[in-house]
C-alpha positions in Angstrom: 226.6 146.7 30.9 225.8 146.4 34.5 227.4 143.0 34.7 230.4 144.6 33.1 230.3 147.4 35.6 230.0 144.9 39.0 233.1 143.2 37.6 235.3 146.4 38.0 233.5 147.6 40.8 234.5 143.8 42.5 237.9 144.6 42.0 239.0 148.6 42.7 236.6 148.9 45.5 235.2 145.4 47.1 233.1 147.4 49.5 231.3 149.1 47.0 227.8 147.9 47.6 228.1 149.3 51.1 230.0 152.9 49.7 228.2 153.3 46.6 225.8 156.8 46.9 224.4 157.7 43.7 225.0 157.2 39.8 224.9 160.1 37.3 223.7 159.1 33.4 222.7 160.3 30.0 219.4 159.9 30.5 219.2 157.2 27.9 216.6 154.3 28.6 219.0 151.4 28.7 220.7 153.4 32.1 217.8 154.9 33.4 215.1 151.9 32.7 212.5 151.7 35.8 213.3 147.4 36.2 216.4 147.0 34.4 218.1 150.0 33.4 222.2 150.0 34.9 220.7 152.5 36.8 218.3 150.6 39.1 220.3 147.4 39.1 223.1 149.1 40.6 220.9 151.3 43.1 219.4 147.5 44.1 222.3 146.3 44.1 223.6 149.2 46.9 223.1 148.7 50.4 222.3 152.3 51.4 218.9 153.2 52.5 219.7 156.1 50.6 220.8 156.6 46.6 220.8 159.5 44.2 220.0 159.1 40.8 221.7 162.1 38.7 220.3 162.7 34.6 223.6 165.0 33.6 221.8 168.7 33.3 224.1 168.7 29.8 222.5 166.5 28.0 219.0 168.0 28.8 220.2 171.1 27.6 221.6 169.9 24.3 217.7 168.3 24.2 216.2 171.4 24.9 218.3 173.1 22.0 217.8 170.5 20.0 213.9 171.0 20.1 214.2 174.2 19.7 216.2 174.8 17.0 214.3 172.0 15.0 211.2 173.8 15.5 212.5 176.6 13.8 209.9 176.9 11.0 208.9 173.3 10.8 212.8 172.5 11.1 213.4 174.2 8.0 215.7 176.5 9.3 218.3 173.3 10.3 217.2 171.7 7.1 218.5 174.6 5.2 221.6 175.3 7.1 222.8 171.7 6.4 222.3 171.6 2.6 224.0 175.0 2.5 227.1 173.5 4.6 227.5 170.5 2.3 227.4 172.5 -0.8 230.1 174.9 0.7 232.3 172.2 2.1 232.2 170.7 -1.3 234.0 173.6 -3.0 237.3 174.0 -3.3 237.7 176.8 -4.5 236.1 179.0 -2.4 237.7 176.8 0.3 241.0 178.1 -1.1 240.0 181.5 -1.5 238.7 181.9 2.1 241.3 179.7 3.4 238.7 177.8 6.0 235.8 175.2 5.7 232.4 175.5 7.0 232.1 173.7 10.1 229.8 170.7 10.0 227.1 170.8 12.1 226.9 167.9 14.6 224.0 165.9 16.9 225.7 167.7 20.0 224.0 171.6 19.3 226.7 173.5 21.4 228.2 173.6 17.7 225.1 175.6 16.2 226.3 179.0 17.4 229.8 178.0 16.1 228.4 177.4 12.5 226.6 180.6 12.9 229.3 183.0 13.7 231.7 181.2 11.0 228.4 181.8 8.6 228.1 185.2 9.8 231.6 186.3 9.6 232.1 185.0 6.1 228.7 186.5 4.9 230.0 188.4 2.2 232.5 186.4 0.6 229.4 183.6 0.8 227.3 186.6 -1.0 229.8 187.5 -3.6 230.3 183.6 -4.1 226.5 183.0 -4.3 226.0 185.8 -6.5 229.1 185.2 -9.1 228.7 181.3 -9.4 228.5 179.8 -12.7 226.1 177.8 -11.5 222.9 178.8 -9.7 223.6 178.1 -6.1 220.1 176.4 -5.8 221.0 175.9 -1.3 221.4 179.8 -0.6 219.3 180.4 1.7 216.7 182.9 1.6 217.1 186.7 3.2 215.1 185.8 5.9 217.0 182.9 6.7 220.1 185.5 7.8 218.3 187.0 10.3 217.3 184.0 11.7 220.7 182.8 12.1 221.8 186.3 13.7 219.5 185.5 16.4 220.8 182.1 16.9 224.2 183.0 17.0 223.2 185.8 19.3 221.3 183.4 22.0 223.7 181.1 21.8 226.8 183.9 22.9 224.4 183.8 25.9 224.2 180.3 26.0 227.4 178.3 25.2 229.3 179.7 28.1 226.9 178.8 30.7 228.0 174.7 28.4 231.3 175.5 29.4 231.0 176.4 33.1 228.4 173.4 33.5 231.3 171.1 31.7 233.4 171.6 34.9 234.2 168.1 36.7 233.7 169.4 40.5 230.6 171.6 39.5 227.9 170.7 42.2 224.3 169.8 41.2 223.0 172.8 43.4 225.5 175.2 41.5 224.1 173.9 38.2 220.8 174.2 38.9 221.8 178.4 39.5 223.5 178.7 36.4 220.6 177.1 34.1 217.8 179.3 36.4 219.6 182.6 35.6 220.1 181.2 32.6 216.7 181.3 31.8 216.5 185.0 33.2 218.8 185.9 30.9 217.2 184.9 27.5 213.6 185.8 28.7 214.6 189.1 29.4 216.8 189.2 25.7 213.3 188.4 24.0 211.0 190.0 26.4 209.7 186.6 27.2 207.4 186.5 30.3 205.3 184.1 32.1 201.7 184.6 32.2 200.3 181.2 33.2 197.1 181.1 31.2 195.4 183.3 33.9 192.0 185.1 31.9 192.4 188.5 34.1 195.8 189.0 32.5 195.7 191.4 29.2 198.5 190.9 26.9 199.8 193.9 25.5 199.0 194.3 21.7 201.7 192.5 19.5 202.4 190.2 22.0 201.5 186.0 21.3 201.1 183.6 23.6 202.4 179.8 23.9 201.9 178.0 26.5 202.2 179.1 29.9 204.6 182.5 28.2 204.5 185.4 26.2 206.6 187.4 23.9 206.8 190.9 23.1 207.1 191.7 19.4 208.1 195.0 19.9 211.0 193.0 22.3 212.1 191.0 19.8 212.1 193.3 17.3 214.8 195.7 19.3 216.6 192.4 20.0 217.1 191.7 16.3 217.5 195.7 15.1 220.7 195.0 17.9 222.1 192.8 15.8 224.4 194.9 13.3 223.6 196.8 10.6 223.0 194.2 7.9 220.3 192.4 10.3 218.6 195.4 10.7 218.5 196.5 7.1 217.5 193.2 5.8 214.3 193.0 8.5 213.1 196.1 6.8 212.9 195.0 3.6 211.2 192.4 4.6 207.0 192.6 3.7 205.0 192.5 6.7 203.9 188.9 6.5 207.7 187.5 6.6 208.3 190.1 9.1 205.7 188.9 11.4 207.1 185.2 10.9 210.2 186.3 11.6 209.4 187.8 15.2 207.3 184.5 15.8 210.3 182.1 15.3 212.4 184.2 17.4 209.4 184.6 19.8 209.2 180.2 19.7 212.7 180.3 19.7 213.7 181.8 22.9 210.3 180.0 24.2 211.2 176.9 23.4 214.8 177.0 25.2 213.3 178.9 28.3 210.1 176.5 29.1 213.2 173.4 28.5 215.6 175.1 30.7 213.2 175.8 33.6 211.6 172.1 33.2 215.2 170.9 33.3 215.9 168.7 36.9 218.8 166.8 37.4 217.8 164.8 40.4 215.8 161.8 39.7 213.3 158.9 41.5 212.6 155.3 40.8 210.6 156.2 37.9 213.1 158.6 36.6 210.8 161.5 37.4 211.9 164.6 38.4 213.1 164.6 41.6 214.5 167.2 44.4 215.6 165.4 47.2 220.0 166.0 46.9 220.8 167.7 50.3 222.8 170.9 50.8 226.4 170.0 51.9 228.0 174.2 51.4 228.2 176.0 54.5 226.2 178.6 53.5 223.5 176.8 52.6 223.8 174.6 56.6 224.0 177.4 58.3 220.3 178.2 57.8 219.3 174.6 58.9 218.0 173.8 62.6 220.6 171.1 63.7 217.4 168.7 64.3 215.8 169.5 61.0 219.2 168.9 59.7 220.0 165.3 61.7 217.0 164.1 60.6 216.5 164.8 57.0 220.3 164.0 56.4 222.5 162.5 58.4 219.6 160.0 59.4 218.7 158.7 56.2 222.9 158.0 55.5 223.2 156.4 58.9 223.2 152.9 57.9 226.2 154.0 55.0 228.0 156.0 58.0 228.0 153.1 60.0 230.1 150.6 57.6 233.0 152.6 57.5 232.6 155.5 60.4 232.6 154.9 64.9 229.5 156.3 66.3 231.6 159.1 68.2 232.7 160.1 64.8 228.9 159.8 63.2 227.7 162.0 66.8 230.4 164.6 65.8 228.7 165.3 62.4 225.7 166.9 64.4 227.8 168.2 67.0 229.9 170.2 64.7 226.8 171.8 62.3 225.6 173.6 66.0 228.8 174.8 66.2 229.1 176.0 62.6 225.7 177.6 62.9 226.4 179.0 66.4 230.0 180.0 65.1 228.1 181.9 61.9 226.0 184.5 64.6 228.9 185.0 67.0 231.7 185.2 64.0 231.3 188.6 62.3 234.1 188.1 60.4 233.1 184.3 59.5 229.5 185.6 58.6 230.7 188.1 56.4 233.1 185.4 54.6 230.3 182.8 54.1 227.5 185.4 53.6 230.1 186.5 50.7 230.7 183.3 48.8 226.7 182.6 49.0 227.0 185.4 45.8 229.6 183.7 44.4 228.4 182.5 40.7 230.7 179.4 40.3 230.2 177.4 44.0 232.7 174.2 44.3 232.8 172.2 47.5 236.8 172.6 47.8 236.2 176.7 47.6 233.3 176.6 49.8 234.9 175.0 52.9 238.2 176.7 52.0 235.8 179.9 53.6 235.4 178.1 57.7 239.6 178.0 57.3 240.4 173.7 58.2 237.2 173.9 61.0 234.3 171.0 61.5 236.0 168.5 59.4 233.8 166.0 60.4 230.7 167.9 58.7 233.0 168.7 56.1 233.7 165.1 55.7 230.4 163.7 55.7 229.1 166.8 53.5 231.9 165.7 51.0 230.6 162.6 50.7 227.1 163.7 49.4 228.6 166.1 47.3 230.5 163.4 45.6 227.4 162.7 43.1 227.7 163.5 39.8 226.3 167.0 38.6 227.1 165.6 34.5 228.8 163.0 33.0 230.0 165.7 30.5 233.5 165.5 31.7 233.8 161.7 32.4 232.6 161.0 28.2 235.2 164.0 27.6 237.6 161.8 28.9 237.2 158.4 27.4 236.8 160.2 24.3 240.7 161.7 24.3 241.8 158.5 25.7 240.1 156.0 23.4 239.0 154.2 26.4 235.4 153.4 24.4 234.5 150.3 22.5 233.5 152.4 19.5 231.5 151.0 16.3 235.4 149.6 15.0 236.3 147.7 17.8 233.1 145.9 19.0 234.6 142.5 18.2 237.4 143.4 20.7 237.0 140.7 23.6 236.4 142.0 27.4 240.2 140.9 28.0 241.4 142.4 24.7 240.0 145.7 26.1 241.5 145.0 29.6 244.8 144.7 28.4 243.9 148.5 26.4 242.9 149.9 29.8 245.9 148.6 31.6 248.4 149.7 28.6 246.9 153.1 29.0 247.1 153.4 32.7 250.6 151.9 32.8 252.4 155.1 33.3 250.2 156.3 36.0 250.7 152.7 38.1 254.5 152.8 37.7 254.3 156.3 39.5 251.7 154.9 42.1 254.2 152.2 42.6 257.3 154.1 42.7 255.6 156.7 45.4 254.4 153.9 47.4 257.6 152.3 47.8 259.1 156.0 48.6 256.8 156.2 51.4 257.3 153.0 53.2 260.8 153.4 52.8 260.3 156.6 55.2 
């Protein structure tokens, strides 16, 4: 793979080993491998004193989901969703009648709250099915089971749209990190989850369990589930007190589980693919809090040997000269003040929208800014990509040779050339 990777890098950008500033992955230990993982070999391979190593925030969150909803009582929760799904997809006659087909549930767990809410929504034709079969529909799941699922589906109406906001291709990594910490916020205070550290003089309220370095309110979760229509709340109090009290602990481990992964996730990385938190700020709300010296020396020195293969020293002073006047610009500026102090509460931050604020000024900065900010938050988008195209060697075409899948790439791209081509020639025709 990284052999495979030098030999396009050799021939779009030649320079590459002088330009390259960071790599974003999966995660997976064939990229991320401390000696020979693609990772390393192309930060050895770079000639920058300074590389970022980015583990896409997405796929730690579909991890942290995926632990968490296969904890679910012993991962009988997910083991009974799936037999139901592939006794319901395998009946075409209630197929018919409903006109739809249980979605299948996938490896990627963004599609659990989908299931649920299809699930959900078709409860009582799924009831009247269950209950009128001729056969005994030995995969229904249990009454407990429901509720479960409501909270699922309810935790994951939190959760899917902070997927989709994280899925955008010019999200930064400190933007991500926001959304994932309020994130967190959010579904502690949903389940009245709280972090008590272990510490002896804390008192826990009664009915509330601890795990960990958290807590959970019962009495929390049980107004979270009564919230959850009318059915939920009708079927908890049927419930003895025993499957009750099981109930409120799955929940309770539940929303646990996906707040301790959330908080523990870190998208910057070291050598060792430890967690890491060393990606500078490059917003101009974030710079104009920095001393100019503290701000030289933890940044632009450390990228000075990069600056210096493709930038003049004038234009490498100018990067410092132009953060004291952004920062003297940001006291004497009410009106710039208010503009940037404004966007700083912005919940989406892009880079483009950020410097859009300081209206075409310090484009040097902004320049040399842009260029840390270039590091990939996810690789979400990139895979989303290749997977419309085709571009990937999947399991069918792996005895396609590296010139079989050259000539792919280039058919592909063909249109998107001719244009190049045809602009170009416009322009030096001018």
């Amino acid at each position: 793979m990284f052999h495979l990777v030098v030999r396009i890098l050799d021939v779009v950008c030649p320079r590459w080993k002088m330009q390259l500033i960071g790599v974003g992955s999966d995660g997976a230990s064939s990229m991320t491998g401390q000696f020979q993982g693609v990772v390393t070999r192309l930060a050895d391979s770079s000639e920058n004193t300074k590389f970022y190593r980015v583990w896409c925030g997405l796929h730690q969150l579909d991890l942290v989901l995926k632990h968490a909803y296969t904890d679910l009582w012993e991962n009988e929760v997910v083991n009974i969703m799936k037999k139901f799904i592939a006794h319901l997809r395998l009946q075409p006659g209630l197929i018919n009648q409903m006109k739809a087909t249980c979605p299948q549930l996938t490896t990627r767990w963004l599609v659990m709250g989908h299931v649920c809410k299809w699930l959900l929504d078709k409860r009582v034709a799924l009831f009247e099915y269950i209950h009128t079969a001729a056969k005994p529909v030995t995969s229904a799941p249990s009454n407990w089971w429901w509720i479960i699922i409501a909270g699922i589906k309810a935790l994951t109406d939190l959760i899917n749209p902070v997927f989709v906001k994280l899925q955008a291709p010019n999200i930064l990594v400190s933007a991500q990190a926001e959304l994932l910490d309020t994130l967190a916020v959010d579904v502690s205070m949903m389940l009245g989850i709280s972090n008590w550290e272990g510490e002896e003089s804390v008192v826990l309220p009664p009915f509330c369990l601890a795990y960990g370095r958290w807590c959970v309110d019962y009495a929390a979760v049980q107004k979270f589930l009564q919230g959850l229509g009318m059915y939920t709340r009708h079927t908890l109090d049927e419930l003895d007190d025993d499957m009750t009290g099981k109930v409120f602990e799955s929940i309770g481990k539940l929303g646990v589980g996906i707040v301790d992964g959330i908080v523990n996730i870190q998208a910057e990385r070291n050598t060792q693919n430890g967690a890491d938190d060393d990606l500078p700020h490059v917003l101009p709300h974030e710079l104009v809090k920095m001393s100019t010296g503290n701000f030289g020396k933890t940044i632009v020195d450390v990228h000075l040997r990069q600056l210096r293969h493709s930038w003049g020293e004038e234009c490498i002073s100018g990067i410092e000269r132009e953060h004291r006047e952004l920062v003297l610009a940001y006291r004497n500026e009410p009106a710039l003040k208010s503009a940037i102090d404004a966007y700083a509460r912005v919940d989406i931050k892009s880079f483009e929208t950020a410097w859009e604020v300081v209206d075409g000024r310090f484009e040097i900065l902004r320049d040399f800014c842009g260029g840390i900010a270039a590091v990939f938050a996810n690789t979400a988008s990139v895979e989303s990509d290749f997977s419309i195209l085709g571009w990937e060697r999947d399991e069918y075409r792996l005895s396609l040779t590296d010139l079989s899948l050259e000539g792919v790439l280039h058919c592909k791209q063909f249109d998107a050339i001719e244009k190049l081509a045809m602009s170009s020639s416009q322009r030096n025709k001018k």
